[in-house]
mmCIF file as gemmi writes it, N, C-alpha and C atoms, coordinates in Angstrom:
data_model
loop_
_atom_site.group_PDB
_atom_site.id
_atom_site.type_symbol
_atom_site.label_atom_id
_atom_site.label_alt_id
_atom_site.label_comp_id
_atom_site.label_asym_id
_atom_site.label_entity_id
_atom_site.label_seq_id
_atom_site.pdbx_PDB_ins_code
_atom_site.Cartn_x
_atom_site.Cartn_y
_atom_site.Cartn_z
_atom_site.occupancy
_atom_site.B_iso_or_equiv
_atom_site.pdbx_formal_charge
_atom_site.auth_seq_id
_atom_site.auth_asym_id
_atom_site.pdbx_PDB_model_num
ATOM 1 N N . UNK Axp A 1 ? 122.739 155.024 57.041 1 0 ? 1 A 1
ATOM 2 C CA . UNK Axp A 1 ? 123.646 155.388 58.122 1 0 ? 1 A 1
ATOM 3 C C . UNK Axp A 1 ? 123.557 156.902 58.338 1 0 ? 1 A 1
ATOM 4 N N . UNK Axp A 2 ? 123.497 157.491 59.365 1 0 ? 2 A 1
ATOM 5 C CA . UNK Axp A 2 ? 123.448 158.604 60.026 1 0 ? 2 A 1
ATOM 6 C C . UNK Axp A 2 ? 124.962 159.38 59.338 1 0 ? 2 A 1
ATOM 7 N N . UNK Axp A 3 ? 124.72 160.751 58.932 1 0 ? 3 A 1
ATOM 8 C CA . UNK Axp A 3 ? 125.563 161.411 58.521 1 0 ? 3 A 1
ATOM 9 C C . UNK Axp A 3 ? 125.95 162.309 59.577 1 0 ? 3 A 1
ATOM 10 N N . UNK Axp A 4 ? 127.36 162.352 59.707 1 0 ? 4 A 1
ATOM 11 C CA . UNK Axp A 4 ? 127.296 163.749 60.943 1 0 ? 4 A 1
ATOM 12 C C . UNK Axp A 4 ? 128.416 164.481 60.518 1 0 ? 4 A 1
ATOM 13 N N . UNK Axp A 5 ? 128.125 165.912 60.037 1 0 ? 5 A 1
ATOM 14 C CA . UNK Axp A 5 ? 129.319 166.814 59.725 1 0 ? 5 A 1
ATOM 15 C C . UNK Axp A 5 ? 129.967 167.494 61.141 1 0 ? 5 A 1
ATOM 16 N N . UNK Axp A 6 ? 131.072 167.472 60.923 1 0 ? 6 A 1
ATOM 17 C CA . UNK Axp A 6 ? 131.899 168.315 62.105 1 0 ? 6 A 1
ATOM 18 C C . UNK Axp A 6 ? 132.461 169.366 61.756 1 0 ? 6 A 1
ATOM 19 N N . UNK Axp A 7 ? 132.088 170.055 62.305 1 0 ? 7 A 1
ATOM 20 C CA . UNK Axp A 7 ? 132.613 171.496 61.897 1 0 ? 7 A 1
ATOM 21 C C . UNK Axp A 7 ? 133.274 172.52 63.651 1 0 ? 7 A 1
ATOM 22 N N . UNK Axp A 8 ? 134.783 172.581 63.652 1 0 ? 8 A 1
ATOM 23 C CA . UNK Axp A 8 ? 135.451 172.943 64.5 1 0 ? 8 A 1
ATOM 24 C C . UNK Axp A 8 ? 135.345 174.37 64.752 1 0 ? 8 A 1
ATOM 25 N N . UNK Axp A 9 ? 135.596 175.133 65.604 1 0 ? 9 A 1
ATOM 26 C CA . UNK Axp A 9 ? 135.567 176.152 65.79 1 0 ? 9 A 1
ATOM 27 C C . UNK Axp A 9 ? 136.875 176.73 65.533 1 0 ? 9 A 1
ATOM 28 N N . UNK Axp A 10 ? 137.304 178.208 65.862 1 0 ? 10 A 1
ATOM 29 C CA . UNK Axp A 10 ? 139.057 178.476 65.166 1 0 ? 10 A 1
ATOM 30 C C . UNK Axp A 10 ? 140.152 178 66.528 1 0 ? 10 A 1
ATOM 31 N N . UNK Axp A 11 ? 139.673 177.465 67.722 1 0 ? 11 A 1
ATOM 32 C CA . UNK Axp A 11 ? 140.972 177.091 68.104 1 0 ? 11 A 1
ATOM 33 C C . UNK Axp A 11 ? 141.734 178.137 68.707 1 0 ? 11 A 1
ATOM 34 N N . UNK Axp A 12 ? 140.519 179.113 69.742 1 0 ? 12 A 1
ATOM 35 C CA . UNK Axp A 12 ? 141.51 180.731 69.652 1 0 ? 12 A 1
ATOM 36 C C . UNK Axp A 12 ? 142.141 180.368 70.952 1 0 ? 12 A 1
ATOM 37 N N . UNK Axp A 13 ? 141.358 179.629 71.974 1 0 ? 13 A 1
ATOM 38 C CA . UNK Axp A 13 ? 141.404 178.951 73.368 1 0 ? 13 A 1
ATOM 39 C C . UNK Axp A 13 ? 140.772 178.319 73.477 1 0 ? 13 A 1
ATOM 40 N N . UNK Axp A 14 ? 141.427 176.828 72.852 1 0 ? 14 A 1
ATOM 41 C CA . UNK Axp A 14 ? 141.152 175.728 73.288 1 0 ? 14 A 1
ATOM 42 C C . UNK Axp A 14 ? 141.364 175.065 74.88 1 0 ? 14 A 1
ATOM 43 N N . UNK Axp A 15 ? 140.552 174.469 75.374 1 0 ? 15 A 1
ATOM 44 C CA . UNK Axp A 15 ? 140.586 174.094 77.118 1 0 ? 15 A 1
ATOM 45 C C . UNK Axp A 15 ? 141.063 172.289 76.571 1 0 ? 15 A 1
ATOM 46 N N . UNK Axp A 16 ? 140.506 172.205 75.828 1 0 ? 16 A 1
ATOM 47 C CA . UNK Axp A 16 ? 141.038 169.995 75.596 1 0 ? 16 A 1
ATOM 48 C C . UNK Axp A 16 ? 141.461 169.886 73.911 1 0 ? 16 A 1
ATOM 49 N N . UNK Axp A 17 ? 141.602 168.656 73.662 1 0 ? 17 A 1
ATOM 50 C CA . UNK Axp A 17 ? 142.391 168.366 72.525 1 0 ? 17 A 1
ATOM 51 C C . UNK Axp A 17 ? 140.929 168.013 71.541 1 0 ? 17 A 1
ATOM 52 N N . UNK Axp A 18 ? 140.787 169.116 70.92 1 0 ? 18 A 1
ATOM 53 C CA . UNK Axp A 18 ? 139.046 168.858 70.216 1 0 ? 18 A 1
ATOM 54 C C . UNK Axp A 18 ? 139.557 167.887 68.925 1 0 ? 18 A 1
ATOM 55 N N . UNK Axp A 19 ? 140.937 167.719 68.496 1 0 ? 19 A 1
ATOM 56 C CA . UNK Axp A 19 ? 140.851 166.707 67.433 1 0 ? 19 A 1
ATOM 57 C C . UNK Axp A 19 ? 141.163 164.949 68.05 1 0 ? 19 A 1
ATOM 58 N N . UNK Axp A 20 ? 141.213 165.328 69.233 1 0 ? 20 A 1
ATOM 59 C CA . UNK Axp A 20 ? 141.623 163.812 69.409 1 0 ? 20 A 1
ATOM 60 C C . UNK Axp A 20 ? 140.029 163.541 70.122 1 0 ? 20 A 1
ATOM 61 N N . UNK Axp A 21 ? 139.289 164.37 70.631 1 0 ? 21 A 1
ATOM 62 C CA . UNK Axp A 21 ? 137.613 164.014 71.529 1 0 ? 21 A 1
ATOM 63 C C . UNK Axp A 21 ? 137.041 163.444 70.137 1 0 ? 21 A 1
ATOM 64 N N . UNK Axp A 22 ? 137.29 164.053 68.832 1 0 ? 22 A 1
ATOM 65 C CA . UNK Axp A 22 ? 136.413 163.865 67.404 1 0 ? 22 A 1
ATOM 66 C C . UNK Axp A 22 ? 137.131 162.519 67.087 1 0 ? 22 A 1
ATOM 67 N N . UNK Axp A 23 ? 138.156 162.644 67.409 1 0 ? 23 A 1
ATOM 68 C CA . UNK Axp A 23 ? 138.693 160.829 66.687 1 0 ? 23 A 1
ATOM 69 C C . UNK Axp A 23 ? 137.938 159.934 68.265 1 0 ? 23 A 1
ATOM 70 N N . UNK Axp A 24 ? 138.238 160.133 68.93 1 0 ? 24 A 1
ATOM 71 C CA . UNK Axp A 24 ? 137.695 159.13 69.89 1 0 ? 24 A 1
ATOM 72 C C . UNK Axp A 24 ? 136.08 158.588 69.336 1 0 ? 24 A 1
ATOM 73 N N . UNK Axp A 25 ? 135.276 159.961 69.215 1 0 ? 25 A 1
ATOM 74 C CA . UNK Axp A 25 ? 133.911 159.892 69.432 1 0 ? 25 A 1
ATOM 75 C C . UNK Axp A 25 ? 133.769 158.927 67.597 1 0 ? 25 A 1
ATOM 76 N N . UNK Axp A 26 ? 134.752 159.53 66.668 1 0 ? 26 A 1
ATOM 77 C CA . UNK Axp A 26 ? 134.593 158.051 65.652 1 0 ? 26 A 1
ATOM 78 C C . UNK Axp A 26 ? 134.533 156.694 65.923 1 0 ? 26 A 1
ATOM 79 N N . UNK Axp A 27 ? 135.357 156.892 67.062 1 0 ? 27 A 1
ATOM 80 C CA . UNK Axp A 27 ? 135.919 155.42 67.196 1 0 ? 27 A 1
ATOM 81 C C . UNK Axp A 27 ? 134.866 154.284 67.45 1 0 ? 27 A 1
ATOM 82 N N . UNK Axp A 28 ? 134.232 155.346 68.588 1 0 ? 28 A 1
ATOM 83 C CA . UNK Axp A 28 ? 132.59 154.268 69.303 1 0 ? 28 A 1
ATOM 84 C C . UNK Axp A 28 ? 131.704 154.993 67.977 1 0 ? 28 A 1
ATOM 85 N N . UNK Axp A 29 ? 132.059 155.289 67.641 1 0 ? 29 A 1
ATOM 86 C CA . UNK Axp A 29 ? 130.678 155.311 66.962 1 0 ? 29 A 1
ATOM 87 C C . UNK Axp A 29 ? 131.078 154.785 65.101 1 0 ? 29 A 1
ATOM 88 N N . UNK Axp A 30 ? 132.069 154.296 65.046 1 0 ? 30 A 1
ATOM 89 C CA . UNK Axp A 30 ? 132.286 153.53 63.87 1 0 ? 30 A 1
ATOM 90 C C . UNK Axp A 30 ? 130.953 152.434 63.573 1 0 ? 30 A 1
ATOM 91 N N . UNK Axp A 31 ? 130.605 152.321 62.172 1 0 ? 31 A 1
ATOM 92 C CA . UNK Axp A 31 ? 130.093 151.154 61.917 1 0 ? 31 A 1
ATOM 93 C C . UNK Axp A 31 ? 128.132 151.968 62.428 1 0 ? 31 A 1
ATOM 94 N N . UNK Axp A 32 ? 128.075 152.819 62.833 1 0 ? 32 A 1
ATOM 95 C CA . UNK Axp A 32 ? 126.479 153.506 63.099 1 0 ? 32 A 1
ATOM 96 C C . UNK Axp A 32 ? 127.286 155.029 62.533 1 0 ? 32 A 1
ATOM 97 N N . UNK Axp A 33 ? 127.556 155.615 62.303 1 0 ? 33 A 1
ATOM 98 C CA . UNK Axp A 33 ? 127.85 156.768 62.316 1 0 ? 33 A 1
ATOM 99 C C . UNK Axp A 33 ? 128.779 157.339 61.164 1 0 ? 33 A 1
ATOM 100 N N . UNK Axp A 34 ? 128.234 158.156 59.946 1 0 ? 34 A 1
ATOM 101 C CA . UNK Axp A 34 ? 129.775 158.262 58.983 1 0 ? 34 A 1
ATOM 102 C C . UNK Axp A 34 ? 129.616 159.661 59.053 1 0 ? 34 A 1
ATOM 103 N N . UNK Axp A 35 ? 131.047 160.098 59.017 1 0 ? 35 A 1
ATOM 104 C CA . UNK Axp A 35 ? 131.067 161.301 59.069 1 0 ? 35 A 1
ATOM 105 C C . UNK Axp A 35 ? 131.76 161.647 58.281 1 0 ? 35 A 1
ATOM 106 N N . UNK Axp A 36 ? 131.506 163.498 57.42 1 0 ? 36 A 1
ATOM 107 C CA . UNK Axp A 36 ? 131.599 163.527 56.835 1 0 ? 36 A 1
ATOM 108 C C . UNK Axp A 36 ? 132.03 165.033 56.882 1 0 ? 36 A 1
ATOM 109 N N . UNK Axp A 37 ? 132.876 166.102 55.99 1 0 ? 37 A 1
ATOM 110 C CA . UNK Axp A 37 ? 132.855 167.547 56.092 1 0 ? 37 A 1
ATOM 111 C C . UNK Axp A 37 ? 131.332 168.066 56.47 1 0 ? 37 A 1
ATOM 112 N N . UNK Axp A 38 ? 131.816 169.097 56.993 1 0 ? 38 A 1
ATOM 113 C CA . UNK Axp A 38 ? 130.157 169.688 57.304 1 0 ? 38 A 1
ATOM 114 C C . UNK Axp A 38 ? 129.236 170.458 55.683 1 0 ? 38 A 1
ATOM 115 N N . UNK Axp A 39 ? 130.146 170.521 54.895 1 0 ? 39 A 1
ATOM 116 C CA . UNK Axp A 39 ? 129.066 171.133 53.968 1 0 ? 39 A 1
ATOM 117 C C . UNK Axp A 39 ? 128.581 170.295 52.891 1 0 ? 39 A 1
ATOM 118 N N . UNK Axp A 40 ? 128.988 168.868 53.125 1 0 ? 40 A 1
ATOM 119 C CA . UNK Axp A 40 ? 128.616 167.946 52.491 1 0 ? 40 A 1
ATOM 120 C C . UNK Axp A 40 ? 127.164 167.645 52.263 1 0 ? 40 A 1
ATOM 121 N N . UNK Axp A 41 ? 126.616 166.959 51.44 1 0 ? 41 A 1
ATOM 122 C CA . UNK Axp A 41 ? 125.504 166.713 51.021 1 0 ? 41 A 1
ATOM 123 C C . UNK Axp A 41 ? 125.104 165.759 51.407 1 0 ? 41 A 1
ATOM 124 N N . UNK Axp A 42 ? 123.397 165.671 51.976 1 0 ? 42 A 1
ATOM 125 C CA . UNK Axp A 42 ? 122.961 164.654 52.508 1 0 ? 42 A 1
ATOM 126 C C . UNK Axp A 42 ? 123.262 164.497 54.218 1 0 ? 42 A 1
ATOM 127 N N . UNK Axp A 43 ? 124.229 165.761 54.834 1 0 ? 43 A 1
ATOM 128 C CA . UNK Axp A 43 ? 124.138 165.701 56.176 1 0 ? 43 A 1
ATOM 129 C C . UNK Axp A 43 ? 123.308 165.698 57.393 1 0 ? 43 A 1
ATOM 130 N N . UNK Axp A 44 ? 122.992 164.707 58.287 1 0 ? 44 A 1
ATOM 131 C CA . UNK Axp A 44 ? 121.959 164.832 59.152 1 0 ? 44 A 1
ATOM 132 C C . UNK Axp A 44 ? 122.065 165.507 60.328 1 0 ? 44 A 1
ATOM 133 N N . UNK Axp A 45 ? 123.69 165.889 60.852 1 0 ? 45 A 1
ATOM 134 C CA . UNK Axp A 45 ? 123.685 166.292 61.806 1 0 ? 45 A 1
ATOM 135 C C . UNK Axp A 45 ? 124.782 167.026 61.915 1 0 ? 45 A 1
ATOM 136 N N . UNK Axp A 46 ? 125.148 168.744 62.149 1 0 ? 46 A 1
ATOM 137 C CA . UNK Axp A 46 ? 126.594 169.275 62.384 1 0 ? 46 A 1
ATOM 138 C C . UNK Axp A 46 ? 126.904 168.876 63.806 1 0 ? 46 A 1
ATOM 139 N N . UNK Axp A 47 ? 127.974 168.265 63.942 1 0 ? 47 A 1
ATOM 140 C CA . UNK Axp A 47 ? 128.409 167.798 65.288 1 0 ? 47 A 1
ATOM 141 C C . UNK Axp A 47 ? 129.425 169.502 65.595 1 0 ? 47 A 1
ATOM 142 N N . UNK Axp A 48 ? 129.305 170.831 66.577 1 0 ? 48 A 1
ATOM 143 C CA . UNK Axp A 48 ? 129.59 171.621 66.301 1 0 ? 48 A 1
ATOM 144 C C . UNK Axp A 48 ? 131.015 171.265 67.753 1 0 ? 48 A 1
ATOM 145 N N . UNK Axp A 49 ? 131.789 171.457 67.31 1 0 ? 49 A 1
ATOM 146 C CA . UNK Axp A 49 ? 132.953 171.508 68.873 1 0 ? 49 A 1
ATOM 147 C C . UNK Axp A 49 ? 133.637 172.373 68.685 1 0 ? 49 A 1
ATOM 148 N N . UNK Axp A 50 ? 133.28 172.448 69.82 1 0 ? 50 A 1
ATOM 149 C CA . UNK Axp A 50 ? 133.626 174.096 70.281 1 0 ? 50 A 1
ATOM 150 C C . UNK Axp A 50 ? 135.125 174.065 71.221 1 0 ? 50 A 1
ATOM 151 N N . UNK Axp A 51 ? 135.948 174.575 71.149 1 0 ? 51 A 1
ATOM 152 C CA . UNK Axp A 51 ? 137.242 174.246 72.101 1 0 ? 51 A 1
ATOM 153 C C . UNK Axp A 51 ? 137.071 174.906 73.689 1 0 ? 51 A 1
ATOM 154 N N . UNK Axp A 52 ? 135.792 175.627 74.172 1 0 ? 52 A 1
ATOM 155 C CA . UNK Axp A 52 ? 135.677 176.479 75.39 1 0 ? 52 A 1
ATOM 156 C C . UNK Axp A 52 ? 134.405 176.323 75.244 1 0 ? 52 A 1
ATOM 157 N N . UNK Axp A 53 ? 133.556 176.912 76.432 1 0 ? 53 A 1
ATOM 158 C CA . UNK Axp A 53 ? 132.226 177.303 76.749 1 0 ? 53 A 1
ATOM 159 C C . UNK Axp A 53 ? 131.694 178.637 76.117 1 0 ? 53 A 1
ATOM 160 N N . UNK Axp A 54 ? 132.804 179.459 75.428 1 0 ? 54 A 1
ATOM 161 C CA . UNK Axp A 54 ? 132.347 180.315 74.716 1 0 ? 54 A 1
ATOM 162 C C . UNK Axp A 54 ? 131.23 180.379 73.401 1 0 ? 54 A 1
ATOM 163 N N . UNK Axp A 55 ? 131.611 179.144 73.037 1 0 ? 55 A 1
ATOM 164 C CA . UNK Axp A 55 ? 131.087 177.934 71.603 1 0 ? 55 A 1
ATOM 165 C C . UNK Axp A 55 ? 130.755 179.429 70.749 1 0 ? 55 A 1
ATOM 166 N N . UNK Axp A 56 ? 131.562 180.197 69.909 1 0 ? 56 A 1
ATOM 167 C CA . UNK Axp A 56 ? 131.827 180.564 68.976 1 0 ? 56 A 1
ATOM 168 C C . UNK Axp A 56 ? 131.835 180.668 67.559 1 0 ? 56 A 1
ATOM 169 N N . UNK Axp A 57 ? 131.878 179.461 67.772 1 0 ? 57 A 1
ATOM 170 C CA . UNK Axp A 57 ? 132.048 179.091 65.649 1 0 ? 57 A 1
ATOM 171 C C . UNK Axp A 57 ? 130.634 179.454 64.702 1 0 ? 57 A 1
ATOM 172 N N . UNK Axp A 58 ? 131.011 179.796 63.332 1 0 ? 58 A 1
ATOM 173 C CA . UNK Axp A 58 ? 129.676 180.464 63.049 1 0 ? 58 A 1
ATOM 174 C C . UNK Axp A 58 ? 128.986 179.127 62.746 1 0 ? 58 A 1
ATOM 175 N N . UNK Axp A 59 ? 127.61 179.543 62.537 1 0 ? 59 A 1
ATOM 176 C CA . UNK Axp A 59 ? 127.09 177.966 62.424 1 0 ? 59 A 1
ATOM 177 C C . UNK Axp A 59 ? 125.6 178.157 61.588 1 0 ? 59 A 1
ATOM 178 N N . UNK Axp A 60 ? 125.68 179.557 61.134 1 0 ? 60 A 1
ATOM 179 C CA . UNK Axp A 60 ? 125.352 179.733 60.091 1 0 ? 60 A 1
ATOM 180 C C . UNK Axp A 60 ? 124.76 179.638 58.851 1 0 ? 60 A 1
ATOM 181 N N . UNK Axp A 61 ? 125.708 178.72 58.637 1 0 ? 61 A 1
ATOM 182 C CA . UNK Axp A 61 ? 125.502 178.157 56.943 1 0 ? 61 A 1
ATOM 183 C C . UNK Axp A 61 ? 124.569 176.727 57.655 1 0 ? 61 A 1
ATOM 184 N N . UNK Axp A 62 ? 124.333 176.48 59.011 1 0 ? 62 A 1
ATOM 185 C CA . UNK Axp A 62 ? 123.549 175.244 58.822 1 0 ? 62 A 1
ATOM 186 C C . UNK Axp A 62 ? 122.435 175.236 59.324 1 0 ? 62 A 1
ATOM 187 N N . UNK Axp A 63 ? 121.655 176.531 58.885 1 0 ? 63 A 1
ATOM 188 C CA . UNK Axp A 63 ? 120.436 176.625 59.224 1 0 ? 63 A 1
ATOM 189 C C . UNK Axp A 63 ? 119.36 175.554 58.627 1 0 ? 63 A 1
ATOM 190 N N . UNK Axp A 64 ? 118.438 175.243 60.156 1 0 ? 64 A 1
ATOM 191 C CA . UNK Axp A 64 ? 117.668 174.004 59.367 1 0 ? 64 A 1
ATOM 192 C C . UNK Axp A 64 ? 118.445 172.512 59.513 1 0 ? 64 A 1
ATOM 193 N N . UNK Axp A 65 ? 119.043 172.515 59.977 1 0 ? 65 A 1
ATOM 194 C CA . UNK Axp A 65 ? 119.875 171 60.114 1 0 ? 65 A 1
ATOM 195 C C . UNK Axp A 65 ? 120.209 170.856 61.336 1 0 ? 65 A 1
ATOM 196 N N . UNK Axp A 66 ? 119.593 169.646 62.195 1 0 ? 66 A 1
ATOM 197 C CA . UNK Axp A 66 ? 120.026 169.7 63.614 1 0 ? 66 A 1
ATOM 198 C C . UNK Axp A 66 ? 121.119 169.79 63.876 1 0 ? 66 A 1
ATOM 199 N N . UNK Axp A 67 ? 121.87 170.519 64.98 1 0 ? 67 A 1
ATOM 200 C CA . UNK Axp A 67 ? 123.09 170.848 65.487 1 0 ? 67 A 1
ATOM 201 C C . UNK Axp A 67 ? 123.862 170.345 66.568 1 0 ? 67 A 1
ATOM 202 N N . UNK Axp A 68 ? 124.806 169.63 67.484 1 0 ? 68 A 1
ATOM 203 C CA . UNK Axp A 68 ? 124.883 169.193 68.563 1 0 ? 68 A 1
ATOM 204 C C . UNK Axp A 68 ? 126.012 169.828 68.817 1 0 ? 68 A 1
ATOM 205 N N . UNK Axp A 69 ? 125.93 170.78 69.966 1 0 ? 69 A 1
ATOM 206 C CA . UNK Axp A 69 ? 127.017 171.671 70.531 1 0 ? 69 A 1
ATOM 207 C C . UNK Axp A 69 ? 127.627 170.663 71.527 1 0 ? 69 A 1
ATOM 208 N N . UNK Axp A 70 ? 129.161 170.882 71.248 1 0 ? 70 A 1
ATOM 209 C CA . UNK Axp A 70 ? 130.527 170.048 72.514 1 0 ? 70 A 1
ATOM 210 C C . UNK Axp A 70 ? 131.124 170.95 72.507 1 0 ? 70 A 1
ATOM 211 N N . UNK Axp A 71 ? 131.111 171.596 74.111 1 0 ? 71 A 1
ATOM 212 C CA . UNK Axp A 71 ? 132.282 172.43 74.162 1 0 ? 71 A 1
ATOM 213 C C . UNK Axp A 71 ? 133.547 171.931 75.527 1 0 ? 71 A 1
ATOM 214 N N . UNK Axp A 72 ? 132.917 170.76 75.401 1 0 ? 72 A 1
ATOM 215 C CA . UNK Axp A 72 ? 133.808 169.903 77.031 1 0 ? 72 A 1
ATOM 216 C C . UNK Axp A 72 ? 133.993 168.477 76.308 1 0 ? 72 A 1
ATOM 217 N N . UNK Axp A 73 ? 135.383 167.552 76.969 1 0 ? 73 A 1
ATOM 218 C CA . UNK Axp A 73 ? 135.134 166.014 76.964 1 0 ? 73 A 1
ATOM 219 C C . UNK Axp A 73 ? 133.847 165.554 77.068 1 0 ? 73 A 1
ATOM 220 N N . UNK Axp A 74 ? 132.829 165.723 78.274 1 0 ? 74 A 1
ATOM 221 C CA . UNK Axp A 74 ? 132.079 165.052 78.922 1 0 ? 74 A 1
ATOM 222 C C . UNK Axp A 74 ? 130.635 165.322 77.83 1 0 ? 74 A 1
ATOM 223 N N . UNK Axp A 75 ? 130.425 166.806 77.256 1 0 ? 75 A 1
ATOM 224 C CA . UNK Axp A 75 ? 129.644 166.59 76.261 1 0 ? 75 A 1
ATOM 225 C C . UNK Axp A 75 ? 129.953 165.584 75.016 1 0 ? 75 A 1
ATOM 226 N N . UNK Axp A 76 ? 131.3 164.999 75.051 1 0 ? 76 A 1
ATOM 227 C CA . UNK Axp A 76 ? 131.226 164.712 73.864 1 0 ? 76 A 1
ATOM 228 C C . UNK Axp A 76 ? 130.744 162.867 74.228 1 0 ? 76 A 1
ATOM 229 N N . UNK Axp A 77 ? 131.233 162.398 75.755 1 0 ? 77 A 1
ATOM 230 C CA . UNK Axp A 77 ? 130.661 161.403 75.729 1 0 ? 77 A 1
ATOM 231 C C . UNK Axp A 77 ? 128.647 161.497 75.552 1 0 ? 77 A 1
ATOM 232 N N . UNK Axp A 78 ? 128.036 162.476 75.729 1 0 ? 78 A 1
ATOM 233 C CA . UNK Axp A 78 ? 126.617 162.542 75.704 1 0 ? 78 A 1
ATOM 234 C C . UNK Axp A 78 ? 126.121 162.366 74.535 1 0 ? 78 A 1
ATOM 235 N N . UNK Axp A 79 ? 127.292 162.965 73.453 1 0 ? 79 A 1
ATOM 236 C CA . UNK Axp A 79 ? 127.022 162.883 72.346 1 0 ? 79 A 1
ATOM 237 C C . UNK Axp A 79 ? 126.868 161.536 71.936 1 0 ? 79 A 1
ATOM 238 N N . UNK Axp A 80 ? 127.944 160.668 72.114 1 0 ? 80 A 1
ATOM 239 C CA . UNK Axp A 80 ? 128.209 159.11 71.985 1 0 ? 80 A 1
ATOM 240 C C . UNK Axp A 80 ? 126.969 158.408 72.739 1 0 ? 80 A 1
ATOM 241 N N . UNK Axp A 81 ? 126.54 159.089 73.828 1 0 ? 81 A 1
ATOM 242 C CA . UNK Axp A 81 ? 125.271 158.239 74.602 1 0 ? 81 A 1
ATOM 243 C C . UNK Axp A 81 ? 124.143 158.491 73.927 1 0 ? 81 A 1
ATOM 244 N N . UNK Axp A 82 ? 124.138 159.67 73.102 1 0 ? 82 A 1
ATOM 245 C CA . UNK Axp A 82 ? 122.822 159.895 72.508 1 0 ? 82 A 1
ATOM 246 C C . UNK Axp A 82 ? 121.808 158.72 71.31 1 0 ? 82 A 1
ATOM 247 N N . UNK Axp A 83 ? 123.405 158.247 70.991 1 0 ? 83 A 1
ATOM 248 C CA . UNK Axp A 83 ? 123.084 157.198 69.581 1 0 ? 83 A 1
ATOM 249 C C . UNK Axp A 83 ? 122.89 155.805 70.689 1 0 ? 83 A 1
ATOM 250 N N . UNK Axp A 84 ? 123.07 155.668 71.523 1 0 ? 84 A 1
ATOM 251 C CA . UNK Axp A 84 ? 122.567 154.102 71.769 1 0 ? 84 A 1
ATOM 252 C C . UNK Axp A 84 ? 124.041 153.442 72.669 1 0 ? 84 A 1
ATOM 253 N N . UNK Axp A 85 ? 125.102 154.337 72.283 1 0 ? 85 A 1
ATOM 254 C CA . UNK Axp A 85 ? 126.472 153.071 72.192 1 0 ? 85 A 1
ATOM 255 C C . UNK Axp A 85 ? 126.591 152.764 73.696 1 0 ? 85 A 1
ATOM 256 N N . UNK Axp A 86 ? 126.124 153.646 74.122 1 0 ? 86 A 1
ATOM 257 C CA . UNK Axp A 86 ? 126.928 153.374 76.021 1 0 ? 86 A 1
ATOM 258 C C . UNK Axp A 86 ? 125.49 153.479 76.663 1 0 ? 86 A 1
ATOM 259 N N . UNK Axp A 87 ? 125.488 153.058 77.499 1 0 ? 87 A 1
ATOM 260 C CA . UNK Axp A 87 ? 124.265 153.542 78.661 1 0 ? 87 A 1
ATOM 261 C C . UNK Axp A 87 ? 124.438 154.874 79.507 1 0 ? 87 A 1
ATOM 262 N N . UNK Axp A 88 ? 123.228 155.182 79.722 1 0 ? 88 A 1
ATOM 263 C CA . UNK Axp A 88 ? 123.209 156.408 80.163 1 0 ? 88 A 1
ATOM 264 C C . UNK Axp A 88 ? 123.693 156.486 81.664 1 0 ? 88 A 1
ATOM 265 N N . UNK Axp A 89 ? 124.57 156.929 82.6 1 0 ? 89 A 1
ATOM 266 C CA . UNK Axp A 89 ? 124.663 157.279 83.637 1 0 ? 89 A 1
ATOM 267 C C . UNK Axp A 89 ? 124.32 158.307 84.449 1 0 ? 89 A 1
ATOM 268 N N . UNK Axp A 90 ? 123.892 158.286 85.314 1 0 ? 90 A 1
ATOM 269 C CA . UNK Axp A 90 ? 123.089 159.643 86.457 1 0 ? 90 A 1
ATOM 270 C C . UNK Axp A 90 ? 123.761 160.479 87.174 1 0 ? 90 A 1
């Protein structure tokens, strides 16, 4: 199963509710997807959310490990489209 660490940014100006987009995006992606702290071991992917377009957060420590920047709702459904769960729309 696909590991994906989330690692939040500080929340200085947030534009949407980045802990409820991260519970949603569990939700569809329960059962393909475990997630896990980001400095955990064995991680395949920092899921990075960002609360603005500024996308801020250091990201650093995850050099070498693919990264997927959300700094909107709508990235975070792309994120969810990326694994398979929804079809892609144009």
């Amino acid at each position: 199963m696909l590991r994906v660490g989330v690692k939040y940014c500080g929340g200085c100006n947030p534009e949407y509710d980045r802990v409820s987009l991260v519970e949603q995006i569990k939700g569809r992606l329960e059962g393909k997807v475990c997630f896990v702290p980001p400095g955990s071991e064995g991680v395949d992917i920092i899921l990075a959310v960002h609360g603005c377009g500024t996308a801020c957060a250091d990201l650093s420590d995850f050099r070498g490990t693919q990264i997927r920047m959300v700094t909107n709702i709508e990235e975070g459904g792309k994120f969810i489209r990326e694994f398979g769960i929804e079809p892609a729309t144009s």
